[in-house]
C-alpha positions in Angstrom: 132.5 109.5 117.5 130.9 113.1 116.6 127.7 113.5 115.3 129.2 114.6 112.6 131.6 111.4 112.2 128.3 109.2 112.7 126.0 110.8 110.4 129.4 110.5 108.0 129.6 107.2 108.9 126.0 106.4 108.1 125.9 107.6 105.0 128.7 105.7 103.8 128.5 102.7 101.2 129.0 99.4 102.1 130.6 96.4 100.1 130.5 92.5 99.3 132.4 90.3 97.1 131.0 89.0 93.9 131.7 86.4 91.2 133.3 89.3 89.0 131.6 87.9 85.3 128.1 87.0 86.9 127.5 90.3 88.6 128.6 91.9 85.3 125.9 90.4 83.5 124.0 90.5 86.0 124.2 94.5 86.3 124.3 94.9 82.7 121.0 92.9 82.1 119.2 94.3 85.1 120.6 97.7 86.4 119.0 99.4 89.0 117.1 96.2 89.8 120.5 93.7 90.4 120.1 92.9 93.8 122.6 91.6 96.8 119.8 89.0 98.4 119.5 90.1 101.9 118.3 87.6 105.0 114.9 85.5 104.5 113.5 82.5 106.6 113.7 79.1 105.6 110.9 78.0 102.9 110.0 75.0 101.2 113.0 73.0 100.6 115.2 76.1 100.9 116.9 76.6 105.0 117.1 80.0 106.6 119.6 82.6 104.3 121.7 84.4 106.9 121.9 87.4 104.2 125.2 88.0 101.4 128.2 88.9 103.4 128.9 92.7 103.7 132.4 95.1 104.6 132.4 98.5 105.9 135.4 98.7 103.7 136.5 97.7 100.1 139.8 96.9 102.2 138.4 94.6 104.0 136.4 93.0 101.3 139.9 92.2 99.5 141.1 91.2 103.1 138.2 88.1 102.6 139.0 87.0 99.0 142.6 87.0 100.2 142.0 84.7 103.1 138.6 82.8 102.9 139.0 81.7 98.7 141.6 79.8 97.1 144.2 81.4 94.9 142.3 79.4 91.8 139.2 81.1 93.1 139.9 84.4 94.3 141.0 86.6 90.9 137.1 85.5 89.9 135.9 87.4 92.2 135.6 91.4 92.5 134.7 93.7 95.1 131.4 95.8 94.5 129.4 98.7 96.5 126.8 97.8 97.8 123.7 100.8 98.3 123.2 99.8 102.1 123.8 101.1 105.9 126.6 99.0 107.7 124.4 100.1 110.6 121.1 99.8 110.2 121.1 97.0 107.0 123.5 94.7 108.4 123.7 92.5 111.0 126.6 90.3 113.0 126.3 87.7 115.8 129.9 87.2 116.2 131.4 90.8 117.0 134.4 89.3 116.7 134.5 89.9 112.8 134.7 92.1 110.5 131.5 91.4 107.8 128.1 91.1 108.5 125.2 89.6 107.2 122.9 91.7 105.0 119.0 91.7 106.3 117.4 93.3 103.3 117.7 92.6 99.5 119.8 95.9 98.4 121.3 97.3 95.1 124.7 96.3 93.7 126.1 99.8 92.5 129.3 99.4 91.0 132.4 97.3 90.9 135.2 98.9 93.0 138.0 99.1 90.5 141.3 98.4 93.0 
């Protein structure tokens, strides 16, 4: 890649599915503040969170709901942008696919309208 392509690259938004109604309320009630929960240890009762699942692409993100959920489940779902860095915020231990783990709580900016 150029320097160009990678500051491009960084700069870029990232995406995560959603339960499509929830994070409608959810943005409506709380704006700016409606966060994608990022990675946090175990605590209490609760285990280690890995962090919500993240795409590069909104392409991808419909590549999951197509694949990973259940034609009941997947129309309740929508794709949304997500105000993160794919290489900095995220993180994967498999290379092998194509999502990562988010490591920080970060804004849910929009729904992606497909």
């Amino acid at each position: 890649m150029t320097d160009k392509q990678v500051s491009q690259a960084q700069n870029s938004p990232v995406y995560t599915i959603g339960h499509r109604e929830s994070y409608i309320k959810g943005l409506a009630e709380n704006g700016d503040k409606f966060l994608k929960t990022g990675k946090y240890p175990a605590r209490d009762e609760h285990p280690c969170y890995p962090g919500g699942i993240i795409f590069r692409t909104p392409e991808d993100a419909r590549q999951y709901i197509n694949e990973e959920l259940t034609p009941e489940d997947g129309p309740l779902y929508a794709i949304w942008e997500i105000d993160a860095n794919w290489y900095t915020d995220c993180q994967s231990d498999d290379k092998s696919k194509y999502w990562k783990s988010l490591q920080l709580d970060s804004r849910i900016v929009c729904m992606v309208v497909e």
